[in-house]
C-alpha positions as CSV (number, residue, x, y, z in Angstrom):
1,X,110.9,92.6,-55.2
2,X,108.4,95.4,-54.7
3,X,108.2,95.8,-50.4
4,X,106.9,98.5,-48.1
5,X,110.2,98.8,-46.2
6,X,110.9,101.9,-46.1
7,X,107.5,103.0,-45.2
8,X,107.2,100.8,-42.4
9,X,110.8,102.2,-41.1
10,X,109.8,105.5,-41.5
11,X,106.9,105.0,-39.8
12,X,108.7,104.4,-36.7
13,X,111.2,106.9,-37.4
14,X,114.2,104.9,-37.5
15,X,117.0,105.6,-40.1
16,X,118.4,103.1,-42.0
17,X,121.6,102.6,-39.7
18,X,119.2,102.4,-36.4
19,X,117.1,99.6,-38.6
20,X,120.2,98.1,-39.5
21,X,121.4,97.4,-35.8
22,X,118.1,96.4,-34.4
23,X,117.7,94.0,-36.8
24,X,121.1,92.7,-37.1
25,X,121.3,93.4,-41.3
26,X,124.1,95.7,-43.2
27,X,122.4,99.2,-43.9
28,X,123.4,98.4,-47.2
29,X,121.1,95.6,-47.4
30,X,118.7,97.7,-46.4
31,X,119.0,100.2,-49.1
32,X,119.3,97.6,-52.0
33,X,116.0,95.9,-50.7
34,X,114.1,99.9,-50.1
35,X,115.6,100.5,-53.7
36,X,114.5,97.4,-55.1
37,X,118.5,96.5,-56.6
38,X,118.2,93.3,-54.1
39,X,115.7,91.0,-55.5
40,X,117.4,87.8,-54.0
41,X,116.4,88.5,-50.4
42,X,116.4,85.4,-47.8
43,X,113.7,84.6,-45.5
44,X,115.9,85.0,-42.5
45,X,116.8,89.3,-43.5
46,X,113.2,89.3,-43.9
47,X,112.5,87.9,-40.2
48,X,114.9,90.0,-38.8
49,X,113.5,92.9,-40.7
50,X,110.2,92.2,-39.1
51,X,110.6,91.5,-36.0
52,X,113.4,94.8,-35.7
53,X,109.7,96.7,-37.0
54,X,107.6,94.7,-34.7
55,X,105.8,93.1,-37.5
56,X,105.2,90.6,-40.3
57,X,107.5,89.4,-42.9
58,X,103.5,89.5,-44.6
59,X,102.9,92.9,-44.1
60,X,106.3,93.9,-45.0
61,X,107.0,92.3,-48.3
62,X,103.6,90.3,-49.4
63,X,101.1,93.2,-48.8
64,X,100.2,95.7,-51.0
65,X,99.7,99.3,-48.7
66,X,96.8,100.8,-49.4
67,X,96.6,104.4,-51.1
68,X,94.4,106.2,-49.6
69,X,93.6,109.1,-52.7
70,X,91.8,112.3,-52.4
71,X,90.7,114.0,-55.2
72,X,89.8,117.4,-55.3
């Protein structure tokens, strides 16, 4: 399942191990879902995901980001 993960948790600076205790999920999880190897995620990870990053499950999993491209 294509997600933004990993942006979002960089973009608050947090490793995968601080993610992982915040939100109460394995850093492994975390890694398969960044990686795209976990495709069978459930609701609730995806909650705790969000609410650890202080957002939606939406914006997190269902949202495309937007590229911002510059050409030159």
């Amino acid at each position: 399942m294509p997600n933004n993960l990993k942006y979002y948790r960089e973009a608050k600076n947090l490793t995968q191990e601080e993610l992982s205790k915040k939100a109460e999920v394995s850093r492994n999880t975390i890694s398969l879902i960044e990686t795209g190897a976990n495709t069978n995620i459930t609701y609730n990870v995806m909650e705790k995901l969000a609410k650890a990053l202080d957002m939606t499950v939406e914006e997190i999993f269902f949202k495309k980001l937007a590229q911002n491209i510059v050409q030159k």
